[in-house]
N, C-alpha and C positions, 0 to 999 in steps of 0.2 A: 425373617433373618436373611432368607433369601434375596429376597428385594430389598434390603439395604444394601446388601454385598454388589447385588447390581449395579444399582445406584453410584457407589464409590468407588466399582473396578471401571477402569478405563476399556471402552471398544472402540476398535478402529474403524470398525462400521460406522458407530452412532457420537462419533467425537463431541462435544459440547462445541456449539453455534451460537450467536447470536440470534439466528433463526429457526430455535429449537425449543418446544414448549422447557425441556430439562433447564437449559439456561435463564429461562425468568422465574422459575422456581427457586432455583439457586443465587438467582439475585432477590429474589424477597425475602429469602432466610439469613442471607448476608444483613441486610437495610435492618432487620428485623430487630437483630444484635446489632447491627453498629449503630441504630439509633441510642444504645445503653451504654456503647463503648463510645462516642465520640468526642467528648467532651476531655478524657484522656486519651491523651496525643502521642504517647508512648505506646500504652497497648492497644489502639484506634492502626496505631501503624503496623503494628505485630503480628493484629488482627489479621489486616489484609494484606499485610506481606503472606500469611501461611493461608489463606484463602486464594491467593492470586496464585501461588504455586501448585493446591491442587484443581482451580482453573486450569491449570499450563499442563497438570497430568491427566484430567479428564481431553483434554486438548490434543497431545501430542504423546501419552504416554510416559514411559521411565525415562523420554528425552528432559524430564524438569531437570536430571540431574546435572545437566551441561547448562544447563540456568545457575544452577545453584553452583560450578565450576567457574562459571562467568563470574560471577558475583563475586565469589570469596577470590578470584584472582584478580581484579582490577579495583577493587575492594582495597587491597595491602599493595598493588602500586601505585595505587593515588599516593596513598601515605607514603610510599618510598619517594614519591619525585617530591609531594610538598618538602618532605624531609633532607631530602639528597642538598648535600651544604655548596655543589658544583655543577653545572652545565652541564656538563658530560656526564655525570650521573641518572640526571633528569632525563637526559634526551636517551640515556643506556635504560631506564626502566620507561620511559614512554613507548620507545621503539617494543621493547621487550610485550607490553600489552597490545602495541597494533598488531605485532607477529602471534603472539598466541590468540587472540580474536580472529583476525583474518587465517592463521592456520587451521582451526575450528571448520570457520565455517567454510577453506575451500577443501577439506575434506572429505565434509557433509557433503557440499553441491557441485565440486569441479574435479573429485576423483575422475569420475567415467568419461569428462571429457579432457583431462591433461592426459589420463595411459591410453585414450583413444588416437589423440596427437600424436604422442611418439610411437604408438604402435604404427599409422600409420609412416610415421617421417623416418625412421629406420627398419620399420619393416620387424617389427616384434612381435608376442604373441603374449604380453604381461598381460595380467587378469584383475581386477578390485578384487579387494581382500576388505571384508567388514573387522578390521582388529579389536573393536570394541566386541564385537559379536565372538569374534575366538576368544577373547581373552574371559568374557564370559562365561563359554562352552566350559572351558578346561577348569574355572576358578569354581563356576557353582554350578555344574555340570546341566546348565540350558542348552538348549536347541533352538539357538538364531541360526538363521542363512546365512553364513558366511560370506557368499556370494553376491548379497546386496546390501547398498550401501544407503537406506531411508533418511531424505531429508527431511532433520523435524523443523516443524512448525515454528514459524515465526524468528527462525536465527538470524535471516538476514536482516531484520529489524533490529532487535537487541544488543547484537555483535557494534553495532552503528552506534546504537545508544550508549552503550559503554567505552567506545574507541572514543566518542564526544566527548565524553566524562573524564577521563584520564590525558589525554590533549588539553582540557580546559584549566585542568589541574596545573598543567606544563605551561600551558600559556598564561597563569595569574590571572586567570577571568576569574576561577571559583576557586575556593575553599575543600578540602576531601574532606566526606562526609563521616563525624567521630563515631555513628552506632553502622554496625553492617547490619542489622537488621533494617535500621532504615533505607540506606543505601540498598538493598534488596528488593523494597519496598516497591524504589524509585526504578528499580530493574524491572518487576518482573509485574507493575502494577496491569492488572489482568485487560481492562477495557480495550488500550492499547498495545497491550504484549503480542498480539499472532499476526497484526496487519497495518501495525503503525494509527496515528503518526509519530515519527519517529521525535521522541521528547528530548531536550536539553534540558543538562543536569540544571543549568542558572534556569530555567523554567521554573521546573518542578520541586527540586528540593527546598527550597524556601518554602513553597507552600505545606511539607511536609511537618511545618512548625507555629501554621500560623492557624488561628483558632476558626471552629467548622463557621460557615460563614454560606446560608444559601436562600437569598431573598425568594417572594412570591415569583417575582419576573423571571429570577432565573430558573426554576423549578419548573414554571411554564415554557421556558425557552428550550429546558433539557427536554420533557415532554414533545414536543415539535422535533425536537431534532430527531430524537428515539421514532417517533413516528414517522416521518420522513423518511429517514434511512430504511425503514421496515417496506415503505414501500416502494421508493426506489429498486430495493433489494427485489422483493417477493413478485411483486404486482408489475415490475416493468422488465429488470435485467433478467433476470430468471424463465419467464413466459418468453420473452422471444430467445431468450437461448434454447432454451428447450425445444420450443417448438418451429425453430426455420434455422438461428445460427449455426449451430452444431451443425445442422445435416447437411449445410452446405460446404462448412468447411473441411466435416470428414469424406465427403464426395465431391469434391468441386464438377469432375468433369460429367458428372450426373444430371448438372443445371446448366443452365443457359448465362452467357455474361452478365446480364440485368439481372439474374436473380443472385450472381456471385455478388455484383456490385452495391444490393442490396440488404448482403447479406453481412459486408465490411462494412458499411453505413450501419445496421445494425450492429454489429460488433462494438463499432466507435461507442455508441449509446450504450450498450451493454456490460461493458466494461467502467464506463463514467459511474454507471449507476449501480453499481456490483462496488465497485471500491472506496465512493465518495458515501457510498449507503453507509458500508461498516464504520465507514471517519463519523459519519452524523452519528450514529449508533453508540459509537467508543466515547464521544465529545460528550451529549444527551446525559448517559451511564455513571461517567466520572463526574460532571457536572451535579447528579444526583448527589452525590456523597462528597462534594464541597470542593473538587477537585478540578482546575481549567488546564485543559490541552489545547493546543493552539489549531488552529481553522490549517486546513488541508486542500480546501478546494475552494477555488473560485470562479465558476462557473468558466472552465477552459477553453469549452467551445464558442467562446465570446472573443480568444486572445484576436489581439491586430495582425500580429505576431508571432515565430516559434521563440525568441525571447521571451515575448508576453505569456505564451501559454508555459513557459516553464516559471513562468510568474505566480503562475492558475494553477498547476496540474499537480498533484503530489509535493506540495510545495516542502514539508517538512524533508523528502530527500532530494531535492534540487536545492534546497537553501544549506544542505548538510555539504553535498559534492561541491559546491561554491566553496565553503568557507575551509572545508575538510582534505582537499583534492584541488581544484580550480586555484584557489588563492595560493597554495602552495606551491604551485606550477610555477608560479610569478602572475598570475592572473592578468590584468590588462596594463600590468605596467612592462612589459615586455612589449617589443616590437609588432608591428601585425603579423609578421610570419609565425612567431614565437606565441604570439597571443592564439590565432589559429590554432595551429598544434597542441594549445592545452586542450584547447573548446573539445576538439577533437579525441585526446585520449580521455578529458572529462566524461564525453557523448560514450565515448565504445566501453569504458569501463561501468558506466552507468548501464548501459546493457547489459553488459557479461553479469552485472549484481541481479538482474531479471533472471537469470538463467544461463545454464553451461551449452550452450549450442550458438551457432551460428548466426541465426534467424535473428538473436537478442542483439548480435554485434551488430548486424546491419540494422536493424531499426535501431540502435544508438548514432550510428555512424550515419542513415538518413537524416536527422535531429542534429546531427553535426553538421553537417554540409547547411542546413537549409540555417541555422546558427550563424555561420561565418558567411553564407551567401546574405543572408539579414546587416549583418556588421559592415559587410563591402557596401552593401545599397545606402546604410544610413552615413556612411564615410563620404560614397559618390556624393549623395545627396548635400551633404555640409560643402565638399568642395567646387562644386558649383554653384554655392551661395540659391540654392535652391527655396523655393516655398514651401517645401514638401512637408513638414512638420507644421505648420500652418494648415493647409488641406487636409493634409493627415485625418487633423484632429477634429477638422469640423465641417467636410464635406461628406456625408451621405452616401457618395457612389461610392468618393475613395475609404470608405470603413467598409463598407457593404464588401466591395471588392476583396480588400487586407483580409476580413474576417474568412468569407469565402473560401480565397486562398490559400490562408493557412489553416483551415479545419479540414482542407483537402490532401494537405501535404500531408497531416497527422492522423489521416485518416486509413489513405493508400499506405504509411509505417505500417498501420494494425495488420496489415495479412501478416509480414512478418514475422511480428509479435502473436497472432493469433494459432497461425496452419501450424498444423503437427509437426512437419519437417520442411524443407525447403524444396521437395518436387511436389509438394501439396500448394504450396506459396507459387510458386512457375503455374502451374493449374491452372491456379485461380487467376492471374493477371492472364495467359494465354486466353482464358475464356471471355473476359473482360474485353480483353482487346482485338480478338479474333472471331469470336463468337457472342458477341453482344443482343442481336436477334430482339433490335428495335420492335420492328413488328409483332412480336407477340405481346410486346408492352402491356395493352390494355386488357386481354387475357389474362397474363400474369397478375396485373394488378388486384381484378375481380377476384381472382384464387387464393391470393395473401391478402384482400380487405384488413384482416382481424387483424394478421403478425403487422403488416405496414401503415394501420392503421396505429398502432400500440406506437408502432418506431418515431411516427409523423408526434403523435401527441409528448412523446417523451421528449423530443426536439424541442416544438414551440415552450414546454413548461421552463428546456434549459434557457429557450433565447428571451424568455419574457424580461420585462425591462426590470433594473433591478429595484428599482422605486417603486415596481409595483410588489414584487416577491417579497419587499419589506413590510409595505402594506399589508399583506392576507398575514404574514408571521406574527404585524402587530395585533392584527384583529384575533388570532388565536389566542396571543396572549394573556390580552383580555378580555377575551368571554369569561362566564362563570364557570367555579369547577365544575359545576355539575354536565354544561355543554362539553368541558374538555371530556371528563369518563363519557361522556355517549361516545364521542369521536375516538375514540381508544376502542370503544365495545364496537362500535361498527370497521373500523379499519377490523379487529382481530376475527370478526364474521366474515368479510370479506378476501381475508388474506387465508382462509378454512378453506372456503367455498374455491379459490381460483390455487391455491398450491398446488405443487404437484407433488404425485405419490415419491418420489426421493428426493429428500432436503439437497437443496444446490450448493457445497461451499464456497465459500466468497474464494476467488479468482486470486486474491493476492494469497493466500494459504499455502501455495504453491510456491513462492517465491521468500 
């Protein structure tokens, strides 16, 4: 009895992971029943609507119930705008859901830095106040800290998901969906709930009605991806975080500039394979159970481009801030100055959604600049009736080059995005650039063999061509099952043998 009770009470130690034996337990007891339940599409959706909720509270706790507040509030103003007989109506309850969504989630994540703002800019002494947590104390006499303000897991994903959802309503793309359980379904469905990618409602909810449908190929495909991301995850991101990135970036001036410099090149990979793992993972999982979320990654550090790489990178929230944000600005049918100035609060507000500090706005606003420095060059380039688009695209040095150079721009962002604060971020480029200590090079090299060895191999797997990465995906596919379970049994030997003693969680949990 005990250990059921463990089982179903949520610990913040030991949250449910995709990288946690508890989690593929829980997905084989789920598969187990819904292979019974699948067929009705009613209770198939019921099913994993109250499955994917207590996913979200093995997850994050009694934060489901702001899931469950999401839900049932954008839920009844879909229906008031499809309903609302006037304009003004529509745009009084659309607005009304982008406000309560985004008031959500910037009280979860932007309290302690807006009363840090005016603390400083008028010189005040206000304090956060957890109001969910007093009103607790007093209502059913618990003991939360009043004092902190815990962001849960995965809001700033969901918050998106449903602000799409009621916009799209407003814009006659969709339909509001008649059951709220399914509509819940499509909120809180577990694979993608903590880390995206971030699903549209014209995605997903139609497939919430159409019959289970999951050939040999793609079962094989899902397989591949779940594996994939497992090692992405385990075997590449996690092993050099652990063992070089961290320590360089919680001490920078303890290393040398080549080993800072090393250790942001690392990060760059660490980070691709830390986030694009859990998208293989989430895609793989849902695919299982008959369900397609759309591709998240395509191989970034391939772009020409910082265009291109927002092409690649986290595609479901750069194609959301386009269409959600960007286009509403007036997007590029505004002037260049005007077009500019969107790019730009697009870029610094897309940071501030990373996080409530500084660090997030300047790696937005890096990504800005090198944006509309991209848009000046391809404008130069047309008015000078140039060949550039021509070479561009089929000379060798100039890709070699483009590629190069923008996986350097996006890469020198990461301190920003990575360092604790911003005299940690100064450190690291001081050391970089003042303290680089060439000469030790070959030294250092012999010393990190193993972590720059890992870094090197994780690179060539991203830059292999893509004709060939099709090739080995196809040959997995069709081998025989019985070759796929070896390959299943030997990654999960492998992935025993090299873990480390504390599960790593995925890097986007945070955000």
């Amino acid at each position: 009895m005990e250990y059921l009770q463990e089982i179903l009470t949520y610990s913040e130690e030991k949250p449910m992971l995709f990288t946690r034996l508890y989690f593929w337990v829980f997905f084989t007891v789920l598969l187990a029943f819904y292979s019974i339940l699948y067929r009705r599409r009613a209770i198939r959706n019921a099913y994993l609507f109250v499955l994917s909720l207590f996913f979200y509270y093995q997850s994050s706790g009694y934060f489901f119930t702001l899931l469950i507040f999401s839900t049932i509030a954008d839920f009844t103003l879909g229906h008031l705008i499809y309903q609302s007989s006037t304009r003004v109506k529509k745009k009084l309850f659309v607005a009304t859901s982008v406000l309560i969504n985004l008031g959500v989630l910037s009280y979860f994540k932007y309290s302690y830095f807006f009363v840090e703002m005016v603390n400083r800019i008028f010189d005040t002494n206000y304090e956060v106040v957890n109001l969910l947590a007093k009103f607790s104390n007093q209502l059913a006499e618990t003991n939360f800290d009043v004092g902190t303000i815990i962001l849960p897991v995965g809001i700033s994903f969901y918050t998106f998901q449903t602000i799409s959802y009621t916009v799209d309503v407003y814009r006659g793309k969709i339909k509001p969906v008649n059951n709220i359980i399914d509509f819940g379904f499509y909120v809180s469905f577990f694979p993608q709930l903590v880390a995206g990618p971030i699903v549209r409602a014209a995605e997903f909810i139609p497939q919430l009605y159409q019959k289970f449908k999951l050939t040999k190929r793609e079962f094989s495909h899902a397989l591949f991806l779940i594996m994939t991301g497992l090692m992405k995850k385990m075997l590449i991101s996690d092993y050099i975080s652990i063992n070089y990135v961290d320590r360089v970036f919680e001490a920078p001036l303890s290393y040398s500039g080549f080993e800072n410099a090393m250790a942001v090149y690392g990060y760059s990979l660490q980070i691709y394979c830390d986030f694009s793992g859990y998208t293989d993972i989430a895609i793989g999982v849902a695919l299982l159970m008959g369900f397609r979320l759309p591709v998240n990654f395509n191989s970034p550090y391939k772009a020409l481009n910082v265009t291109d790489f927002w092409r690649r990178w986290h595609i479901s929230l750069s194609s959301w801030l386009r269409d959600y944000l960007y286009i509403p600005l007036g997007g590029n049918k505004k002037r260049n100055l005007r077009r500019h100035v969107n790019i730009m609060i697009t870029m610094l507000l897309g940071g501030l959604w990373h996080g409530a500090h500084l660090r997030f706005i300047i790696w937005g606003g890096i990504h800005g600049v090198a944006l509309i420095i991209h848009k000046l060059w391809m404008s130069l380039m047309k008015r000078l009736n140039s060949h550039y688009h021509s070479i561009y695209g089929s000379s060798r040095l100039g890709r070699f080059l483009s590629v190069f150079l923008t996986f350097h721009v996006v890469t020198a962002a990461w301190i920003f995005f990575r360092a604790q604060n911003m005299n940690k971020a100064k450190q690291m480029i001081n050391q970089i650039v003042y303290h680089f200590e060439a000469e030790m090079i070959p030294r250092m090299i012999a010393s990190y063999q193993e972590i720059f060895g890992m870094i090197a191999i994780g690179f060539i797997l991203h830059w292999l061509p893509a004709n060939f990465k099709e090739r080995y995906r196809g040959w997995f596919i069709q081998t025989p099952l019985v070759i796929k379970l070896l390959a299943v049994i030997l990654l999960v030997i492998i992935i025993y043998q090299v873990k480390s003693a504390a599960i790593q969680p995925f890097i986007y949990f945070k955000f």
